[in-house]
C-alpha positions in Angstrom: 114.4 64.3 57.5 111.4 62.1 57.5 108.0 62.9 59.2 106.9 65.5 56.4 102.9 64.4 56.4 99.8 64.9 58.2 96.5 63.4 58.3 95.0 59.7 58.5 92.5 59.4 55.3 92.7 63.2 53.7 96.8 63.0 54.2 99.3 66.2 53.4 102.9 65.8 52.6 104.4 69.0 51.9 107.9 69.8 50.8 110.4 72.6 49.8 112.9 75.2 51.4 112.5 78.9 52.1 114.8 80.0 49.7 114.6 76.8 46.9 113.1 77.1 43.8 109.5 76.0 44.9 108.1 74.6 47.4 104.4 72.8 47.6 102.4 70.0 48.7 101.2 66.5 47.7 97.9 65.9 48.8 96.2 62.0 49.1 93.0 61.3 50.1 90.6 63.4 48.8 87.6 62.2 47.5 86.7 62.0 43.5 85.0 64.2 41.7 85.2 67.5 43.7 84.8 70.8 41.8 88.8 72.5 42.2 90.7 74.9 40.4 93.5 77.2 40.8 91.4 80.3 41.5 89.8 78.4 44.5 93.2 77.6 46.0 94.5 81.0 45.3 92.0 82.7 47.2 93.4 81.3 50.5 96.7 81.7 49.6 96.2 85.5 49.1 95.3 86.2 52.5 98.6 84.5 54.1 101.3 86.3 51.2 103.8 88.2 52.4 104.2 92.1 51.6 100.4 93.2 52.1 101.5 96.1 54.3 103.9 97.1 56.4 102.9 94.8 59.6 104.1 92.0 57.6 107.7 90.9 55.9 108.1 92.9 53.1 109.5 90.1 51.1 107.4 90.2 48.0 106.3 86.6 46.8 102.9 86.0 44.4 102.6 82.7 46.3 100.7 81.6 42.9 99.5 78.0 43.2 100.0 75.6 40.3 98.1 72.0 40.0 100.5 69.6 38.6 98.6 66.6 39.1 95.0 65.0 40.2 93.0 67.5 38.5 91.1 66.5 35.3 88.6 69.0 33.9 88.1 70.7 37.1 87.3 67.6 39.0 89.2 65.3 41.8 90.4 62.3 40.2 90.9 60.3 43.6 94.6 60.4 42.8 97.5 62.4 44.2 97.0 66.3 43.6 100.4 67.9 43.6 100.7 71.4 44.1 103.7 73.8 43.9 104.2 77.9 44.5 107.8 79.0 43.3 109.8 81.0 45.3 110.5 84.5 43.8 111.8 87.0 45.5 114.6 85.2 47.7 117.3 87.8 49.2 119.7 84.5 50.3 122.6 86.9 50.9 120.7 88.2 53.7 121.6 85.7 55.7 125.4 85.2 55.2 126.6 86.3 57.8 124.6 83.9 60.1 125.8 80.9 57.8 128.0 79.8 61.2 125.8 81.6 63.6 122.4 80.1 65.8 120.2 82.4 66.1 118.7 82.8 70.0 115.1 81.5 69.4 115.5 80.4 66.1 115.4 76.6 65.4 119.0 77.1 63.9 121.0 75.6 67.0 118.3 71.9 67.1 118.5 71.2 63.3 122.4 71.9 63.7 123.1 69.3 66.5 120.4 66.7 64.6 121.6 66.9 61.1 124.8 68.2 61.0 123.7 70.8 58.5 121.1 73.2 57.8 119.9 75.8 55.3 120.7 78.8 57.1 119.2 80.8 54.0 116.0 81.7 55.3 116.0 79.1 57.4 115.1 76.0 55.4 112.4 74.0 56.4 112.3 76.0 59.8 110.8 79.0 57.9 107.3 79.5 58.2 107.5 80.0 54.3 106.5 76.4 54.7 102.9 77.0 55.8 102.3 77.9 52.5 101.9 74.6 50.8 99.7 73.8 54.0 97.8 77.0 53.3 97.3 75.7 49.4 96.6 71.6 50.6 93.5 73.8 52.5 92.2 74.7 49.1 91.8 71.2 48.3 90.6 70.0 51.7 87.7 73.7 51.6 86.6 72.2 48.4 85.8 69.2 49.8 84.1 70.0 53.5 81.8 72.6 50.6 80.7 69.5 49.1 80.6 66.7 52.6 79.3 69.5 55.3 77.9 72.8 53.3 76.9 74.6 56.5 80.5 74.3 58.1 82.3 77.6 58.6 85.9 78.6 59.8 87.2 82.0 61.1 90.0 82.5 62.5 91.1 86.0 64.1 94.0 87.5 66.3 93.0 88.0 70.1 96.2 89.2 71.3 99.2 90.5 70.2 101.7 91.4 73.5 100.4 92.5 76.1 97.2 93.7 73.9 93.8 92.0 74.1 90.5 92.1 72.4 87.8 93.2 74.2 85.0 90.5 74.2 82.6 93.2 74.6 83.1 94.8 71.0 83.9 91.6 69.3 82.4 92.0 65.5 83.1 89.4 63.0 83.0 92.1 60.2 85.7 93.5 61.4 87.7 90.7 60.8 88.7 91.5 56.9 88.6 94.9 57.4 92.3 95.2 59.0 95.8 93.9 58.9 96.0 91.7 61.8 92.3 89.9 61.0 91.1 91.0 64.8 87.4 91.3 65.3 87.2 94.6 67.1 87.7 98.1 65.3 89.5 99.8 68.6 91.8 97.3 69.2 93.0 97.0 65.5 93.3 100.6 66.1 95.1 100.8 69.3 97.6 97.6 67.7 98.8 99.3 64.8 100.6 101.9 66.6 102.0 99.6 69.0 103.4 97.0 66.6 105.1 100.3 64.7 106.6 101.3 67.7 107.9 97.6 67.9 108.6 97.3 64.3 110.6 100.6 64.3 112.4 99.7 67.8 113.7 96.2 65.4 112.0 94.0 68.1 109.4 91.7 67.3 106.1 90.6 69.6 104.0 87.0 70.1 100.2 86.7 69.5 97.3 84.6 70.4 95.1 83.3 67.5 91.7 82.1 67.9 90.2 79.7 65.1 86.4 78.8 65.5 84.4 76.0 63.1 80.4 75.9 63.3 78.9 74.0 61.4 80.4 70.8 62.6 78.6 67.5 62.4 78.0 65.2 65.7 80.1 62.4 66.1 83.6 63.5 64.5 86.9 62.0 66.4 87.3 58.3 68.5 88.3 57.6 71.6 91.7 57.9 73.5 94.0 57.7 70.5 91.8 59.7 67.3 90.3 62.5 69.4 89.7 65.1 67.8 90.9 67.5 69.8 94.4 65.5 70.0 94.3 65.5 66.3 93.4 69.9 66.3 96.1 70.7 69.0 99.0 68.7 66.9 98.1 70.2 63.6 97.9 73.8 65.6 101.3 72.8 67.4 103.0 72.1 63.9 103.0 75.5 62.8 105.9 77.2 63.1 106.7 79.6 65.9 104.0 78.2 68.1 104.1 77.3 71.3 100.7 76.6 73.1 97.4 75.1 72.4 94.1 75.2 74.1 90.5 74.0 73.3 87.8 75.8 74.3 88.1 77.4 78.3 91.5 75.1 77.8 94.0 76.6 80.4 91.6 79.0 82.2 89.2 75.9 82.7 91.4 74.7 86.2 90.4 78.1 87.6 87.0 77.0 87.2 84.5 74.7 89.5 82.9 71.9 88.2 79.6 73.4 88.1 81.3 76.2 86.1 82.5 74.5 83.7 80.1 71.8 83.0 78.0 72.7 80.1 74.5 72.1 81.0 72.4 69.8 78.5 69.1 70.9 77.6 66.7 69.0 74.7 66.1 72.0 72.0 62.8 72.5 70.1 63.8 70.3 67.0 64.8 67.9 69.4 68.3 67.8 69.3 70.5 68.6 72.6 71.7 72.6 73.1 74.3 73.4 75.7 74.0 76.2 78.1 77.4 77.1 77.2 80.7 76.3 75.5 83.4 75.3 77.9 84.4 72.4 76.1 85.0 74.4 73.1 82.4 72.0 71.1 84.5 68.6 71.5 83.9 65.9 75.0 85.3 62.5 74.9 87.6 63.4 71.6 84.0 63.3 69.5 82.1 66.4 68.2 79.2 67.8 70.2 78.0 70.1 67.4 78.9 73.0 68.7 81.6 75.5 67.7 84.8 74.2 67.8 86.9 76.9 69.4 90.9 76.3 69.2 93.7 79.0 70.5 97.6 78.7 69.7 100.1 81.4 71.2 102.8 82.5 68.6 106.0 83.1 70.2 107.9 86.5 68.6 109.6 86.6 65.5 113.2 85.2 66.1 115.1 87.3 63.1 115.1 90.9 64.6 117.7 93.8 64.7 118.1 93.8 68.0 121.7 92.6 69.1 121.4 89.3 71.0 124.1 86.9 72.1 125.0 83.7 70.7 127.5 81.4 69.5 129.0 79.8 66.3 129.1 76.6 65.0 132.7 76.1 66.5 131.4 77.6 70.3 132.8 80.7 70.4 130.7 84.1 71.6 129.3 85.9 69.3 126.9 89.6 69.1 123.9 88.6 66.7 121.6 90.9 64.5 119.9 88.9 61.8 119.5 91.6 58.8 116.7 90.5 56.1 113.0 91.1 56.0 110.7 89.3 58.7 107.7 90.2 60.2 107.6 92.0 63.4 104.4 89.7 64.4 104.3 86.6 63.0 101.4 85.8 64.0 99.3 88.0 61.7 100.1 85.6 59.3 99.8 82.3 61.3 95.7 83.5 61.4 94.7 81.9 57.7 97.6 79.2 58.4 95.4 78.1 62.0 92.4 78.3 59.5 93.8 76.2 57.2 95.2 74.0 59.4 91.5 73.0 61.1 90.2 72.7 57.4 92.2 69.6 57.2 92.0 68.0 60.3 87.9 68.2 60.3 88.2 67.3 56.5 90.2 64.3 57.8 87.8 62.9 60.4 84.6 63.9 58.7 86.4 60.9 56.1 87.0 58.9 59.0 83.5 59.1 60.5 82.1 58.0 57.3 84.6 54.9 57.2 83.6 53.9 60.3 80.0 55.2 61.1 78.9 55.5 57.2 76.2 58.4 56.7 74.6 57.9 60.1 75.8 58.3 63.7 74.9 55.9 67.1 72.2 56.4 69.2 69.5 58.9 68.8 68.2 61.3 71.8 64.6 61.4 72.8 
């Protein structure tokens, strides 16, 4: 299996199983002499871990983050930093009994018919135990965008889960860290707990919609055609497991719109610098940065591994009743929320390097 990496100048290549002994993430790229430690990276890496409450797989795992390499007295060297997280608390005989099973919606069936084998403990590869290492590469690339762009943010937060919605009209951003499934508004994460039990205890499991917004973000980031940055966004966003749309800003809703709707008007500000009368694009026209937020959604398709009896085959075609046993979580997309996060620290990391390649410290033309 090749085709383990991301990234063009900040590039991460992560590696390791579900069940293994570790797994982790080699990370090239990033610049010398950035202030990092384990503490930093750890920090990140405790909102994702599994067995926080019982909304999530109760498959306890410290996810604790060790530097093996590219760190000299709490400094970027310039040279590969390798990080690994050991796996602790793997249950592999869980899964014996799908050992010559597919599971229906479970990647089980495709790396079959490519490889010829698979892990079936856990998944492998498949798992989304893998976002961890990209969870931990964020660390590294958060340290960095503190140092290159101070006054750049990201939040990421659910906005659905089922047939469940936010409502726009309470949204509070302190909610955010105040409740299991990081959604910015008190009722819903109210109204959402007692439907994902009723899932939960029914052994189903249910999708979400995550919403991950950057501010902060300097003029001028991505290229034309074939480095947008938007392209670059919706593939990292793609990549992680269990999801199965992107959108950018208005993204799908946007061809219900006219083009007077969804233009966002150009005004000169008081500093003079440009201010939009709105956000359609979702802070990103052409593939460049406009400066505003950067606003990207990914839809989470339900957890595969349920209770619930579901038909399938084995290896050698025959029929067979399914009910994956084990501990998964009954939305996976609680968790994919710091994973989305992480995800967009990499990719702006990435072309804020790539802007200063090309562009240096400046940008092109100047307004008024």
């Amino acid at each position: 299996m090749s085709l383990n990496s991301f990234g063009h100048l900040f590039r991460v290549t992560t590696w390791g199983e579900s069940h293994g002994p570790a797994l982790g993430a080699t990370v090239d790229g990033c610049p010398a002499g950035i202030s990092v430690d384990e503490a930093m990276i750890q920090h990140w890496l405790d909102k994702r871990k599994p067995g926080q409450n019982k909304f999530t797989t109760q498959r306890r795992e410290a996810d604790e983050v060790e530097i093996l390499s590219g760190i000299f007295e709490g400094k970027t060297t310039g040279t590969p930093i390798q990080l690994m997280i050991r796996n602790t608390d793997q249950r592999s005989k869980d899964y014996g009994d799908i050992a010559d099973t597919f599971r229906p919606g479970h990647a089980d069936i495709t790396y079959w018919q490519k490889y010829g084998i698979r892990d079936y403990r856990g998944g492998g590869r498949s798992s989304a135990r893998e976002t961890a290492a990209r969870v931990a590469a964020s660390g590294i690339a958060r340290a960095a965008l503190n140092s290159l762009a101070p006054n750049l943010t990201i939040t990421g937060y659910m906005v659905q889960m089922g047939q469940r919605h936010i409502d726009r009209e309470n949204f509070d951003m302190a909610e955010i860290e105040k409740n299991p499934f990081w959604v910015p508004d008190a009722q819903a994460a109210k109204d959402w707990a007692a439907y994902l039990d009723d899932i939960r205890k029914s052994h189903d499991s249910v999708g979400a919609v995550i919403e991950v917004v950057a501010k902060g973000v300097p003029v001028g980031l991505g290229a034309p055609i074939y480095a947008k940055l938007d392209s670059d966004l919706a593939s990292a966003m793609m990549s992680i497991n269990a999801v199965k749309g992107v959108e950018i800003g208005e993204g799908m809703a946007s061809a219900s719109l006219t083009g007077s709707e969804n233009a966002d008007e150009i005004f000169m500000g008081n500093d003079r610098l440009p201010v939009y009368s709105s956000n359609h694009s979702g802070g990103i026209l052409g593939g460049i940065s406009t400066g505003q937020d950067v606003v990207v959604r990914f839809a989470v398709k339900p957890t595969s591994s349920i209770l619930t009896p579901r038909q399938s085959i084995t290896k050698a075609g025959n029929a067979i009743e399914v009910v994956t046993k084990g501990r998964h979580d009954p939305c996976v997309g609680i968790r994919a929320v710091p994973v989305g996060e992480a995800m967009m620290a990499c990719v702006l990391l990435d072309h804020i390097l790539l802007h200063r390649g090309q562009m240096g410290e400046g940008n092109g033309g100047k307004i008024g």
